[in-house]
N, C-alpha and C positions, 0 to 999 in steps of 0.2 A: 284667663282673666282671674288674676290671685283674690281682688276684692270682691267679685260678685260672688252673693250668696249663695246662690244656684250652683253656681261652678260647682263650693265649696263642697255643699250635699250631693253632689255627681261624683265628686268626688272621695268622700267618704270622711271628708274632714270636720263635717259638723253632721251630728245624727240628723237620722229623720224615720219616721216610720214608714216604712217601703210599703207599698201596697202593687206594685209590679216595675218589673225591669227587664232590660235585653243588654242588647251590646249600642244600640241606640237610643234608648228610652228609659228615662225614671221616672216615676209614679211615686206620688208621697201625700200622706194628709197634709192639708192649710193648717198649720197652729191658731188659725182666727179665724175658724169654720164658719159660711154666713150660709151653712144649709147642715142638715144631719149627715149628708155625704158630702163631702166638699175635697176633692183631691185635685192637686196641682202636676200636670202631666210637662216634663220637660225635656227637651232632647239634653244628651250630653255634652255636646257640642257647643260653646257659647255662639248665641245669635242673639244680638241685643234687641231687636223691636223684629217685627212681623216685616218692615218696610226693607230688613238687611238682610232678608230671605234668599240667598243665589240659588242656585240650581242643586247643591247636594243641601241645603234650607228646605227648598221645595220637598226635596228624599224626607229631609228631618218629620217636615209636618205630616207627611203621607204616613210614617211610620207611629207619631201621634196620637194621627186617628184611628188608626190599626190598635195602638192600647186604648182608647179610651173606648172603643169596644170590649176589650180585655177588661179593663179598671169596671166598666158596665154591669157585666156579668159577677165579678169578682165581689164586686160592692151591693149585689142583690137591686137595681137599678131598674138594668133592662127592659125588663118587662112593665114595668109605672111610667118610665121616662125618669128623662135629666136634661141639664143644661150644659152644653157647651161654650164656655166666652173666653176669647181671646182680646186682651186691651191692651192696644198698642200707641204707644208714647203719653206723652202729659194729659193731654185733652181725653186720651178715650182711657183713662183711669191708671195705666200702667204706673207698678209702683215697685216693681226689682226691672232692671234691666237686662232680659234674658228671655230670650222668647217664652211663654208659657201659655198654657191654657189649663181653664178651671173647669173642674167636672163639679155640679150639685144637683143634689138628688138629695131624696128621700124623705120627702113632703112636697105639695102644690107649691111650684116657687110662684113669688109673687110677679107682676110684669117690671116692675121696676128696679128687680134684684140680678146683678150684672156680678 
C-alpha cells in the first residue's frame, strides 16, 4: 500500500522512533502522544481495519500482543499497568487505515481516554 503511512514507516521510508521490531512487528512512538507512554504497535503487513483480519491477520495480531508484552517491559509499564486500544473503522475512532493498536501508560489513564 504506497499511500498508507504505516506501510511507509514499515518500511523505512519515513522515520520513526522504533521502540521494538521483528520480522513481523513494529513498535513506534505516537507523534500525538495522549499518555507519557503512548506507542503504536503494527504488523508489517498491510491490514486495513480489525474487520480484514484473515487467518495469517489472526498470526499478525497474536504476534502484537507478543510485543506489546515486549513494548511493556521495554517502556518501564508493566508492572503499574497500561492500556491496550485497537479502533476499528470510522465509528470506533480509526484514523490511518492499517491495523494498529495503541499501548498508554505511564500515569492513571483516565476511563474515557481511548
Amino acid at each position: 500500500m504506497e499511500e498508507c503511512v504505516f506501510c511507509k514507516i514499515a518500511a523505512g521510508t519515513i522515520p520513526c522512533r522504533k521502540v521494538y521490531e521483528d520480522d513481523r512487528i513494529l513498535a513506534f512512538e505516537d507523534i500525538q502522544p495522549m499518555a507519557p507512554v503512548h506507542i503504536i504497535i503494527i504488523p508489517r503487513r498491510h491490514i486495513a481495519t480489525l474487520m480484514d483480519a484473515d487467518a495469517e491477520g489472526m498470526a499478525d495480531l497474536q504476534a502484537m500482543m507478543g510485543a506489546t508484552r515486549e513494548v511493556a517491559r521495554l517502556k518501564k509499564v508493566d508492572q503499574k499497568g497500561f492500556r491496550v486500544v485497537i479502533n476499528c473503522k470510522e465509528e470506533g475512532g480509526q484514523v490511518v487505515f492499517h491495523l494498529h493498536m495503541h499501548l498508554l501508560g505511564g500515569r492513571k489513564l483516565r476511563d474515557d481516554l481511548a
